[in-house]
C-alpha positions in Angstrom: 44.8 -15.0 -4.3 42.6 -14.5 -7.3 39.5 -16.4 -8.3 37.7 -16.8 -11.4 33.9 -15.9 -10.7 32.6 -19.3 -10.6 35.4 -20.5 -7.9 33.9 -18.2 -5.7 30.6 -20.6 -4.2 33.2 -23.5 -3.5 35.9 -21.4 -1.9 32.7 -19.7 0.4 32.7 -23.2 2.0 35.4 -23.4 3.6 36.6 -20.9 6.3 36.6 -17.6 4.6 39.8 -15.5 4.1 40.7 -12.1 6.4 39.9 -9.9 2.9 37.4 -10.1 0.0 38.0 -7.5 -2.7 35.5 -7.7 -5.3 36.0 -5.7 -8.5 33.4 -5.0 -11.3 30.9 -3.0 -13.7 27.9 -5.9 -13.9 25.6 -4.8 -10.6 23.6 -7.9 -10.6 27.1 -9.8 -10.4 28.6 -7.6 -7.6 25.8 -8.0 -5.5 25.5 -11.4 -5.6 29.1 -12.2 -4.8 28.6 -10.0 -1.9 25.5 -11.5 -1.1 27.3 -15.1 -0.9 30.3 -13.8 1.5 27.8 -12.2 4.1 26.1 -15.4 3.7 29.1 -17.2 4.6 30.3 -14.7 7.2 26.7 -14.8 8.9 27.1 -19.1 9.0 30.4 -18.8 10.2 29.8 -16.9 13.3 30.3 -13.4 12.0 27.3 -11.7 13.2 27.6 -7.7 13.2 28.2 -5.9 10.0 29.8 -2.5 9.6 28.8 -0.7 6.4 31.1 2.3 4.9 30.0 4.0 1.8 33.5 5.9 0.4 33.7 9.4 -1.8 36.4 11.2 -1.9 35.6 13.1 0.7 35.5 9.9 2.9 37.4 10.1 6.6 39.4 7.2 6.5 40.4 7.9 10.3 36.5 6.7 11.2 37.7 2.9 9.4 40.9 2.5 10.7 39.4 3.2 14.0 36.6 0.7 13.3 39.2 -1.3 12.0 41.0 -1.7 15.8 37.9 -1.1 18.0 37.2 -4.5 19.8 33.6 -5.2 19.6 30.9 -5.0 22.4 27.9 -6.9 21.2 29.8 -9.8 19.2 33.2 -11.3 18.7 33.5 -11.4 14.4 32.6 -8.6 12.4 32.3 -8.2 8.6 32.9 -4.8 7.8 32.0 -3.7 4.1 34.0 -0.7 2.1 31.8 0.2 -0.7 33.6 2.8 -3.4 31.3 5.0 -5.8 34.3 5.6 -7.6 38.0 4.2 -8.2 40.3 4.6 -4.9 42.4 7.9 -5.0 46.1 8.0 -3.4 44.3 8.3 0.5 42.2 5.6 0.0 44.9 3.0 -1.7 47.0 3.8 1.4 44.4 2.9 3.9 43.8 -0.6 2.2 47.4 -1.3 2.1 47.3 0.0 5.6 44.5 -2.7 6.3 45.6 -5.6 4.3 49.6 -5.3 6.1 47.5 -5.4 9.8 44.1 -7.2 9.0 41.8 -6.4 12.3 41.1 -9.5 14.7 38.3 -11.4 13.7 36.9 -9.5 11.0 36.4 -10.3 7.4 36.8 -6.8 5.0 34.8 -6.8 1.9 35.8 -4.2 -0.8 33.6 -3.8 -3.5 34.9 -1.8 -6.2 33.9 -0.4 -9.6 35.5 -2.5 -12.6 39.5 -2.5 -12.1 41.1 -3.3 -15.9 43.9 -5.6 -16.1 46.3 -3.0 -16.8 45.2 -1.0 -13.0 45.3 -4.5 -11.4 49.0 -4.8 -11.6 49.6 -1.7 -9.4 51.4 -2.3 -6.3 48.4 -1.2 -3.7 46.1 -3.8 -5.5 48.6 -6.3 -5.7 49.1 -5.8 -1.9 45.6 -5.7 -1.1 44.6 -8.9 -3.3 47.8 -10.7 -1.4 46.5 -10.6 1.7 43.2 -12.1 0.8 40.9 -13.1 -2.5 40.5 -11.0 -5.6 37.4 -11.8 -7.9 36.6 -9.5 -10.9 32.9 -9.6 -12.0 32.8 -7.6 -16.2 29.9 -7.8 -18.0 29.2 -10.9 -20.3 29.9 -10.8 -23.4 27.3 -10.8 -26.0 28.8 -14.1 -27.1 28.7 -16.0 -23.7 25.2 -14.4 -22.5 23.2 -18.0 -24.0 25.8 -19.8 -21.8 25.3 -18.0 -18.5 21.6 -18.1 -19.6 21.8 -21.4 -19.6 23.7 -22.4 -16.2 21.2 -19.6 -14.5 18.2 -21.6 -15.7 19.6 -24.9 -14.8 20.3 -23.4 -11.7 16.8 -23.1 -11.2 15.8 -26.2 -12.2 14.3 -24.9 -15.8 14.8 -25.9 -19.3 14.9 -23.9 -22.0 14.4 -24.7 -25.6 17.1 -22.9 -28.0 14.3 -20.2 -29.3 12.9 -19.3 -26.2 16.9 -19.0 -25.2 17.3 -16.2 -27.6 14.8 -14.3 -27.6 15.5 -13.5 -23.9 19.0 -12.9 -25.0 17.5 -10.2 -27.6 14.9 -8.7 -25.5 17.3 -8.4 -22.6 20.4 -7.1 -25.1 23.0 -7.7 -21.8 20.7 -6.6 -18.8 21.9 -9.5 -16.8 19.0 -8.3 -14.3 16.3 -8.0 -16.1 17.5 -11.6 -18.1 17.7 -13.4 -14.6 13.9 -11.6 -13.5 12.5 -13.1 -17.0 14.2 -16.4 -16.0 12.7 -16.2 -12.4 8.9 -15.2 -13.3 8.8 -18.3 -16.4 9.8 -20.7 -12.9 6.8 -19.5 -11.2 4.7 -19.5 -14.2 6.3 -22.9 -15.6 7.4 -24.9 -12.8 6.4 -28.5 -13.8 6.6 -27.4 -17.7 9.2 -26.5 -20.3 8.4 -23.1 -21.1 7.8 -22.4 -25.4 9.5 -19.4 -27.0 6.0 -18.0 -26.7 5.6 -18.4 -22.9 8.4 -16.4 -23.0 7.5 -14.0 -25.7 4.3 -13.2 -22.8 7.2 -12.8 -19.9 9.0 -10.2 -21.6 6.4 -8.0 -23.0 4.3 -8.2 -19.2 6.1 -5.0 -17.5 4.7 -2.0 -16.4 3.3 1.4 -17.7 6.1 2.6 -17.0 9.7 1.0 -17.5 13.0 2.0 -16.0 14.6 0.6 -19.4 11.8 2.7 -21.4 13.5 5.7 -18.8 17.4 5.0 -19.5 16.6 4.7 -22.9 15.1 8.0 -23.2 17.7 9.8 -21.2 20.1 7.9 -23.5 17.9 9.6 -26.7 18.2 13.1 -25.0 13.8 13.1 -25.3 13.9 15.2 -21.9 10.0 15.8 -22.4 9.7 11.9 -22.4 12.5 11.3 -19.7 10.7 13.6 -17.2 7.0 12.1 -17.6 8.4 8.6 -17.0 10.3 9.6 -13.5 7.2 11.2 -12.2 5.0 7.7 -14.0 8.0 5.6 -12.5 7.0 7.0 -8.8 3.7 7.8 -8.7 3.6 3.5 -9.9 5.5 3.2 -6.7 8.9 1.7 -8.0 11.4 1.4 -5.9 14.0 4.4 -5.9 17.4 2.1 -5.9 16.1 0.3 -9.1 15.5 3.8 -10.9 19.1 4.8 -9.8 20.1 1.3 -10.9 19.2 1.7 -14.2 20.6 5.6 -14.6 24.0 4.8 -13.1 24.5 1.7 -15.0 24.4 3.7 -18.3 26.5 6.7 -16.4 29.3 4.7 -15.7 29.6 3.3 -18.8 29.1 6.5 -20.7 31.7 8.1 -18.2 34.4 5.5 -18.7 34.2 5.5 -22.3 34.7 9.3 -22.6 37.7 8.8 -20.3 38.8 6.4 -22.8 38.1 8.7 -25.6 40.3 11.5 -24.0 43.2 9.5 -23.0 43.6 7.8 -26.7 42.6 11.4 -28.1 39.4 10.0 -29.9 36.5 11.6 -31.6 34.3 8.6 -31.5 33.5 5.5 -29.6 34.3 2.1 -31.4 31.7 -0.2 -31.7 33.3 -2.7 -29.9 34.2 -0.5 -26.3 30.6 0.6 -26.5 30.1 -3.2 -26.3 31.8 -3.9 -23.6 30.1 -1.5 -21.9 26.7 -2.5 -22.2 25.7 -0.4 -25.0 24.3 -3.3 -27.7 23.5 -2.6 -31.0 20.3 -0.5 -31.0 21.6 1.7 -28.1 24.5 2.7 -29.6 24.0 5.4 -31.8 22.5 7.5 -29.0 25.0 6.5 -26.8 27.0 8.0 -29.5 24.8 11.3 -29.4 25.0 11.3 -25.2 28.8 11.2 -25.7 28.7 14.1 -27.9 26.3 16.0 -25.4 28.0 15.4 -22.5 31.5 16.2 -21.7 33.7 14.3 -19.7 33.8 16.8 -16.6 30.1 16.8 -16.9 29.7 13.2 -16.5 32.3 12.9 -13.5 30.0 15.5 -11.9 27.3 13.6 -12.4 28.4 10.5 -11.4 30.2 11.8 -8.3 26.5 13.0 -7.0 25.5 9.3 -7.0 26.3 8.8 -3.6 24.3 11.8 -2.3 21.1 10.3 -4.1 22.4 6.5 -2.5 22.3 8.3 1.0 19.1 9.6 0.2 17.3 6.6 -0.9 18.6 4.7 2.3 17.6 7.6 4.6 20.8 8.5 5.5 20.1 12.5 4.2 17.4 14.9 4.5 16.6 15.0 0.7 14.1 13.4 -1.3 15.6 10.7 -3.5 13.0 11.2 -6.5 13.9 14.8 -6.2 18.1 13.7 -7.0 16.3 11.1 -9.6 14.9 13.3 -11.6 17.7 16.2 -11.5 20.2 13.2 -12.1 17.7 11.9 -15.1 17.5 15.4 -16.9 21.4 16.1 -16.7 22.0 12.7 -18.1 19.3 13.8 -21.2 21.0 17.3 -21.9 18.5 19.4 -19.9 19.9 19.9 -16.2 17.0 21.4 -14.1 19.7 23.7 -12.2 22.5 24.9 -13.4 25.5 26.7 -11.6 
């Protein structure tokens, strides 16, 4: 069964389904639909979670085992599959495995990157969606942003006034996360009040020395000077690693998917519109433009494929240091790898 993203809430109320598999390239989105079915599963009486982040060098053997192992310390489980990349041949199969013989009282999460409408009608995500709830989570579109501005706010029990509306649609140009930050500091700031355009104006401009948007936009630019001052400013002001590696991969996926578009429709440049749709607005795109003429295709999947070793790092999981996999990661991104092989 699919659901439209706004379904979702509603639907949580009730007794949740065997399978969740949320598809999507908006992080802010993602994680909050995941955040509202652990929420669910924790009411309902599912109280140990089982984590699994998959690469492609993923075991598949340690799930399925998961998957049939009765639990010793509680009787529901949620057990989360969380993909860096789009499934590969072994990994489809072990869904499809998982969806035909859901395990006893467990609820599977999926989270996957964005799944186009085309890829959605293949037979293993078909199967998959069948034997539970499909939601896909894009990014807004430029026209609709005021809109979802709008609920969020109301949401929060703020007002807006048109102006003030827009100019964090501007300022924010489709950063859904730092739009619903701006949103939550002008409640704390504003509760009893309607906040002006220039209350808003002071929300916006109030960040720090360093910015992780100041960062992506100077890997975006190439400036590798620039991009390696504000990793070592971005740490030394103590901000938090998984933001920084936010911010990086959100413009590495969309880089990487539009050079995958490029070279299956043989093109020499990005339309305006795809750039769009993947969260490049209009003052970002001509060096978006540049990046995709610096980096190849290959050199992008490598890049993006070392995600999850940084991911690992920042959650302890590995001996390295995350700002060490930051900054290599950043300097790639900007043209100027600090290793090469």
């Amino acid at each position: 069964m699919q659901l439209r993203p706004e379904q979702l809430a509603r639907h949580l109320e009730s007794p949740l389904a065997a399978l969740y598999l949320i598809n999507g390239d908006e992080p802010l989105l993602v994680q909050e639909a995941a955040d509202g079915i652990r929420a669910a599963a924790i009411k309902q009486g599912y109280d140990e979670r089982i984590r699994h982040d998959v690469d492609r060098s993923f075991n598949w053997s340690d799930v399925l085992a998961d998957a049939q192992a009765l639990s010793l310390f509680a009787q529901r489980r949620l057990m989360e599959l969380r993909f860096n990349n789009k499934p590969d041949a072994a990994a489809t199969q072990a869904l499809c495995a998982l969806a035909a013989q859901p395990p006893e009282d467990t609820v599977l999460l999926i989270l996957l990157p964005k799944i186009d409408g085309k890829a959605q009608k293949a037979k293993w995500y078909s199967e998959v969606e069948g034997a539970g709830v499909g939601v896909s989570l894009y990014n807004i579109d430029a026209n609709e942003l005021p809109k979802w501005l709008t609920a969020r706010a109301k949401g929060l029990g703020l007002s807006l006034p048109a102006d003030a509306l827009q100019l964090i649609v501007d300022r924010t140009e489709g950063n859904l996360l730092a739009a619903a930050q701006t949103l939550e500091k002008l409640k704390l700031l504003h509760p009893d009040t309607v906040p002006s355009v220039e209350d808003v104006a002071a929300v916006v401009s109030d960040s720090a020395r360093y910015s992780v948007f100041d960062l992506a936009d100077a890997v975006l630019n190439g400036d590798a000077t620039r991009t390696a001052r504000l990793v070592l400013g971005l740490q030394a002001e103590g901000v938090a690693e998984s933001i920084v590696l936010w911010a990086l991969q959100k413009d590495l996926r969309g880089l990487t998917l539009i050079a995958e578009q490029m070279h299956s429709s043989d093109q020499r440049q990005a339309s305006s519109q795809l750039l769009t749709q993947q969260g490049f607005w209009s003052r970002r795109q001509g060096p978006a433009q540049n990046a995709l003429r610096r980096l190849s295709l290959p050199r992008l999947q490598r890049m993006s494929s070392g995600i999850i070793d940084i991911d690992r790092a920042i959650k302890g999981q590995s001996p390295d240091r995350a700002w060490d996999g930051l900054l290599r990661l950043a300097m790639a991104m900007a043209g100027r790898p600090l290793f090469t092989g």
